[in-house]
N, C-alpha and C positions, 0 to 999 in steps of 0.2 A: 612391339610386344615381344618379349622374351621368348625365343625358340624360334622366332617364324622372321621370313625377311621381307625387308621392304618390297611393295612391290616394284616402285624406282631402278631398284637392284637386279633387275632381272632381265635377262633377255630371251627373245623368242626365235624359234627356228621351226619350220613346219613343210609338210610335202604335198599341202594342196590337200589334204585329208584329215589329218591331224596337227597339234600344237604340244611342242615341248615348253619349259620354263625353267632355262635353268639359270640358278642364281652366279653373283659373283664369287662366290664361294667355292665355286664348281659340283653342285648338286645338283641334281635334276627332280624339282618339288615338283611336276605337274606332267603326267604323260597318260594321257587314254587312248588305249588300243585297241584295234588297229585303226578306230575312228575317233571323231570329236566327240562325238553322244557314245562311246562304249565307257563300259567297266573301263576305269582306274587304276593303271598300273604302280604310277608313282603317286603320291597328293599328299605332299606334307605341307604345300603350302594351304591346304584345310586343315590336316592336323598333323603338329610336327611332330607326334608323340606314335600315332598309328596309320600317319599315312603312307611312310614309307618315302624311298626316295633312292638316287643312284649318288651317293660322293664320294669325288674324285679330286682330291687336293694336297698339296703338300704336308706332313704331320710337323714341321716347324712352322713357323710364326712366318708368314710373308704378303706379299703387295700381289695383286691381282692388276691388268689391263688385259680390257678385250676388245677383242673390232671382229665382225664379221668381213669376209674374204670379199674382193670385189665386184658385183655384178652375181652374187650368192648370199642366198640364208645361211650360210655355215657359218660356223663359228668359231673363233678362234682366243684362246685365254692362255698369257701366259703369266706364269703363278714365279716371282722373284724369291727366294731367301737368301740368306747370308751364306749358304751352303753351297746352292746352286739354283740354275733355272729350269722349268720344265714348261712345255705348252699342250692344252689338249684340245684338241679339233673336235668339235660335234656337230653330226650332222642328219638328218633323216632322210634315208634316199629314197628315191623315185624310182619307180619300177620298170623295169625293162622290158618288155613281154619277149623279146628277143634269145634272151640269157636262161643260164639255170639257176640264177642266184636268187636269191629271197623275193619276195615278193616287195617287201619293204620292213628296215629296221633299222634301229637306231646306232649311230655309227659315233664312237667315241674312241679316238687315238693320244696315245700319248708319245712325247718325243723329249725324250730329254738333252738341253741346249748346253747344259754345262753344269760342272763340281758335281755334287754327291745329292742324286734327285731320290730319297726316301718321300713315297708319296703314302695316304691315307688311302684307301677304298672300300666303302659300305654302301650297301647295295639289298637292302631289306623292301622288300613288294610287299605292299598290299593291296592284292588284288583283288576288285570289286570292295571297295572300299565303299560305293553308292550303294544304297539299297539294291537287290536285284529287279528288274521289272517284274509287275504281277501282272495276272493275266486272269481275265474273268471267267467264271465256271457259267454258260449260259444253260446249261443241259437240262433245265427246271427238273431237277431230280432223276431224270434219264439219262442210266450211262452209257447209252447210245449217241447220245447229244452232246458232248462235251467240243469245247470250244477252246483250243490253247494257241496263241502266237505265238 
């Protein structure tokens, strides 16, 4: 279908709590945070028009191959053109309880391998792209009684 990618096309990387999708293109169509069942950060692979998404890819015309790293979910894609090469690492870390560093988030590097690496980056959220949850008013007209999760 026009806008949207095969799903074939995609790869996944996750931290035992959540699941990224990002395509060969180097977009990132699918990421709900900080869990599987939250609100939607990225989801274009639902709508490529408003669901937003992270790409990250050369603005010339080039060949993509990726492998993830050995004995790890990361991910590794590096993007050819006629100009140069560039590769970017993605990856969702796992938390340290140790450290003062994030708790967990999404880690995207870039490295450029050779010639003249002009890259594209857009990075539009839409967040809570899912309905919000509702939550029932039990309070039978008492606002003493009211009920929210």
């Amino acid at each position: 279908m026009d806008g949207y990618t095969e799903l074939r096309n995609y790869a996944v990387i996750g931290d035992g709590r959540c699941v990224t999708l990002i395509a060969r293109d180097g977009s990132v169509d699918w990421l709900a945070w900080p869990d599987l069942d939250s609100p939607t950060v990225f989801a274009a692979v639902l709508d490529h028009l408003k669901g937003g998404r992270f790409l990250l890819r050369p603005e010339a015309p080039y060949t993509a191959s990726r492998r993830y790293l050995p004995g790890t979910n990361v991910l590794e894609t590096t993007f050819t053109t006629t100009r140069g090469t560039v590769r970017v690492t993605d990856a969702l870390t796992i938390p340290d309880s140790r450290s003062l560093a994030p708790a967990r988030e999404l880690v995207r590097r870039i490295e450029g391998l050779g010639g003249q690496r002009p890259n594209a980056l857009e990075c539009p959220a839409a967040l809570r792209l899912r309905r919000p949850r509702t939550s029932p008013d039990t309070s039978c007209g008492r606002p003493d009684r009211h009920f929210r999760s």
